[in-house]
N, C-alpha and C positions, 0 to 999 in steps of 0.2 A: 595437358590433356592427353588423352590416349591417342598412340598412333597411328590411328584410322580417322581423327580430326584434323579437319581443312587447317588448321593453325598448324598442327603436328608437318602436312603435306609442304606448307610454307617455313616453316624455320629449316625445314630439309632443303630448301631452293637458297635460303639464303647459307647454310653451310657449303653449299654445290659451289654457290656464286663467288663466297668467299675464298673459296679453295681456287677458284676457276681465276679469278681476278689477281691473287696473289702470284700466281705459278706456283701452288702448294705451300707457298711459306708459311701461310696462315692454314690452321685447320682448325675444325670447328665439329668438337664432339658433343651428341646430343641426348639426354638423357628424358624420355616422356615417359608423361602415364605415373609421377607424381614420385617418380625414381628418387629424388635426392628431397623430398621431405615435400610441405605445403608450397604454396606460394609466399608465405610469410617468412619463413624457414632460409627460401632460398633469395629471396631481395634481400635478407640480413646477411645470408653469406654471400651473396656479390659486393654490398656495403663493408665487406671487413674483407675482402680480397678472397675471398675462400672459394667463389667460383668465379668466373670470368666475366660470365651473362648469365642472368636470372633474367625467366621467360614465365610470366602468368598476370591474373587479372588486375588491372589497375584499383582495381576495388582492395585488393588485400594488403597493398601499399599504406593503407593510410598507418599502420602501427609505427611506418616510418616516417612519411609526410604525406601529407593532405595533398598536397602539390595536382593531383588529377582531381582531385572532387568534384569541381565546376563543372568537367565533361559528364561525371557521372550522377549528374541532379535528374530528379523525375522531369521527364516530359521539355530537358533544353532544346532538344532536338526534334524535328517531326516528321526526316527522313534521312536516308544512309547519305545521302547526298551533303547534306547539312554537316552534318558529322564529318564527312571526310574532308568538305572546305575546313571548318575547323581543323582536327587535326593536321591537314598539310601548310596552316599557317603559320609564317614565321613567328607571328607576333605571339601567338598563342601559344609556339614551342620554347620563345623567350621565355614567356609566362613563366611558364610550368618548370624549366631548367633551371631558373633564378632560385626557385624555392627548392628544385632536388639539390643544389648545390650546398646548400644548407647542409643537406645529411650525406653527402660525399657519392651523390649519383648522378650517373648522365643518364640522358634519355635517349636508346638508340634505335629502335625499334620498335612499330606499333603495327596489328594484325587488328581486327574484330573479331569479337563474336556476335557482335547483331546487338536488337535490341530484347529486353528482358518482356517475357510475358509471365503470365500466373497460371502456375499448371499446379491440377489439385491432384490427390491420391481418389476422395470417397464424395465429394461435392460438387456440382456445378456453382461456378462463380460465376455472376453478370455485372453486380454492382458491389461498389467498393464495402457495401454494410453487409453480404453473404461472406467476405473473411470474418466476421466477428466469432469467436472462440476458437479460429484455425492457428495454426501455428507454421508459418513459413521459413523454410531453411533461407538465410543471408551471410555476406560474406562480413567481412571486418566494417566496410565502410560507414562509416555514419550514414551517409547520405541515401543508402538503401536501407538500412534500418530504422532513419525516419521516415523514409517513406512506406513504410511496411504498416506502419503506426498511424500514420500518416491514413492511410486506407483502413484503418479497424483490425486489421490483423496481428500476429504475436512474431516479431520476427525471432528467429532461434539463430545463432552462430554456429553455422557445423564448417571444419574445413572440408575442402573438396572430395579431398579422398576418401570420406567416412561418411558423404552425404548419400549414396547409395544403401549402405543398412540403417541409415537416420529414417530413409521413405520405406525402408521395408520395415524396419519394427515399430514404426508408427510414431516414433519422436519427434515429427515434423510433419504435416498433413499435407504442404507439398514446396513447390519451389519459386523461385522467378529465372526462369531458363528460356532461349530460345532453341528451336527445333533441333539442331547442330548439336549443341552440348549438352544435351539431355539424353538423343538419341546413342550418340558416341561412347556417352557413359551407361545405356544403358537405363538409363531411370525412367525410358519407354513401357518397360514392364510392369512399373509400379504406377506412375502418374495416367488416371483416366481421361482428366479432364484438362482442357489449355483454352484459356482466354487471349487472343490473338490481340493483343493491347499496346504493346510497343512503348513500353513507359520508363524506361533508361537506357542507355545505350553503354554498351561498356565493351572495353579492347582488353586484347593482350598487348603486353607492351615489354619489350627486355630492356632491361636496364642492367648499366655496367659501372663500375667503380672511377667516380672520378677521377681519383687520383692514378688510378692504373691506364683511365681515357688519355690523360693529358702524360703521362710516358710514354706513349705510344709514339714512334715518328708519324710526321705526316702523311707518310704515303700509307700507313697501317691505316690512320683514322680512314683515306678516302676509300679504300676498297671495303672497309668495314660499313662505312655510309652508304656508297653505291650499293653495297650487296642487300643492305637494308632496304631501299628502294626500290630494286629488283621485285624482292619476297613481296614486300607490301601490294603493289603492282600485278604480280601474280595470285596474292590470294583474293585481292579486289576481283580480278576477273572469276574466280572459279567458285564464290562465299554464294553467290544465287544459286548455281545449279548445286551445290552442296547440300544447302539450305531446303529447297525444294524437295529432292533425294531423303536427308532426315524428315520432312515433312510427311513423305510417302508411308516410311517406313513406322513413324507414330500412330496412324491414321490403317495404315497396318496391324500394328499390333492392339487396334481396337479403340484406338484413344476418340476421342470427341471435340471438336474441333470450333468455339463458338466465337464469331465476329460479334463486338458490342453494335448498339446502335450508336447515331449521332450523339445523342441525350446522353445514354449509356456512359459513352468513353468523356464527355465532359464533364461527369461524375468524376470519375477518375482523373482525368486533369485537373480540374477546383483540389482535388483533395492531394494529390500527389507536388503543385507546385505551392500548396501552403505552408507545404517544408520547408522552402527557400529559406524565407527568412531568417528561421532558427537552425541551418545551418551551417554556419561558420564560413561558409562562401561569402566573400566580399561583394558587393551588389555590382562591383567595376570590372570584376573580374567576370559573373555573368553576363554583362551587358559586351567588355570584348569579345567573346566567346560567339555569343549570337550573332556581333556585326560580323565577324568573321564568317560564321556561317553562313551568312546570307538574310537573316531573320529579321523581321520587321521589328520594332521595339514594342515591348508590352505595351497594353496600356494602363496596367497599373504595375509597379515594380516594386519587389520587395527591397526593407531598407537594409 
């Protein structure tokens, strides 16, 4: 993300923390604002050693493993709260590690970016049948590409750094962004319209090369964990007033700002969790995910 994003301000506390816990042994150089290629670019060169830590959206992970999907299904979650029991569980970190180990990554670091809403360039959207012939920018993941589909809309693949002249020359009619990364990047200028929907949640998360994790001595891995916890810890507390601040700043540059109703947003949920099933999410791996959360169990579950 660009350096003026709350993620950007947090991977800086954990390089501080790093340095500060080591006594400088460790240093931790930081390149944002999309300096060393996509998000996909740079999780293949932390998987082949080529960088240290690759830092961007779990979403764009999947070209290597699926391993985060389940976090990022329409509508698992139905507040940051939810989300965060999840991600600080062990079980769930189990989870997810057992499958990154597969493709020779650890999981060391996770940040938010909130949850994703529908922000249009030239339409108001209310119900999921007003995307029909729009074309929304999505990242690699399946799991928001079915869900894009899933709603009546065309999802289009742009990577990050190229999704700002995607909404200006109109190859994309808009996006699924919360206020933060939309604002940071700029694509306040372009997008009118933002349906305040809340219908995936998704993190940044750095991941580092297994095999370079497990060389490391022990006391490398704890200051490297601690400092991770730190960061996390520090962007929890500042992700609201951040959030709020790009909220001003949309809403400034003219945007439009529309709450669904009751009705409204269970439109959207019937239609964004009918994805589940034909996502390749294991039904067992949803269902931990949620106890961990805190969630009551559906009551009907996809198989």
């Amino acid at each position: 993300m660009a350096p003026s994003h709350d993620t950007s301000a947090a991977v800086g506390v954990f390089a501080s923390e790093v340095a500060r816990r080591s006594g400088d042994r460790i240093r931790i150089e930081v390149f944002p604002g999309g300096q060393l290629g996509s998000d996909k670019e740079g999780y293949e060169a932390a998987q082949q050693g080529l960088v240290d830590i690759a830092g961007g959206s779990y979403a764009n992970l999947v070209t290597i493993s699926r391993a985060f999907e389940v976090l990022h299904l329409p509508f698992i979650f139905e507040s940051r709260e939810q989300a965060h029991r999840a991600l600080d569980s062990k079980s769930v970190k189990d989870l997810i590690n057992k499958s990154l180990a597969d493709v020779g990554l650890h999981w060391l670091l996770t940040l938010e970016f909130g949850f994703r809403d529908i922000n249009t360039t030239d339409r108001h959207v209310v119900v999921p049948s007003d995307l029909a012939g729009l074309k929304l920018r999505a990242s690699r993941s399946p799991t928001e590409l079915n869900g894009v589909r899933a709603f009546g809309g065309t999802a289009v693949t742009v990577d990050w750094p190229e999704v700002y002249n995607a909404l200006r020359f109109r190859i994309v009619d808009g996006e699924a962004q919360p206020f933060g990364t939309l604002v940071s990047a700029r694509h306040h200028e372009i997008l009118k319209f933002h349906l305040d929907l809340d219908w995936q949640f998704y993190g940044f998360v750095g991941m580092i090369s297994a095999r370079r994790w497990h060389r490391y001595p022990a006391w490398a891995r704890e200051v490297l964990e601690a400092s991770a916890a730190a960061a996390e810890r520090f962007h929890r507390g500042i992700w609201q007033v951040e959030d709020e601040k790009a909220r001003g700043a949309y809403l400034q540059a003219g945007g439009r700002i529309t709450q669904p109703t009751p009705d409204q947003r269970d439109a959207w949920v019937r239609a964004g969790r009918s994805s589940w099933t034909d996502s390749g999410v294991r039904a067992a791996s949803i269902e931990l995910v949620r106890r961990e959360a805190g969630i009551p169990p559906l009551v009907a579950r996809p198989s």
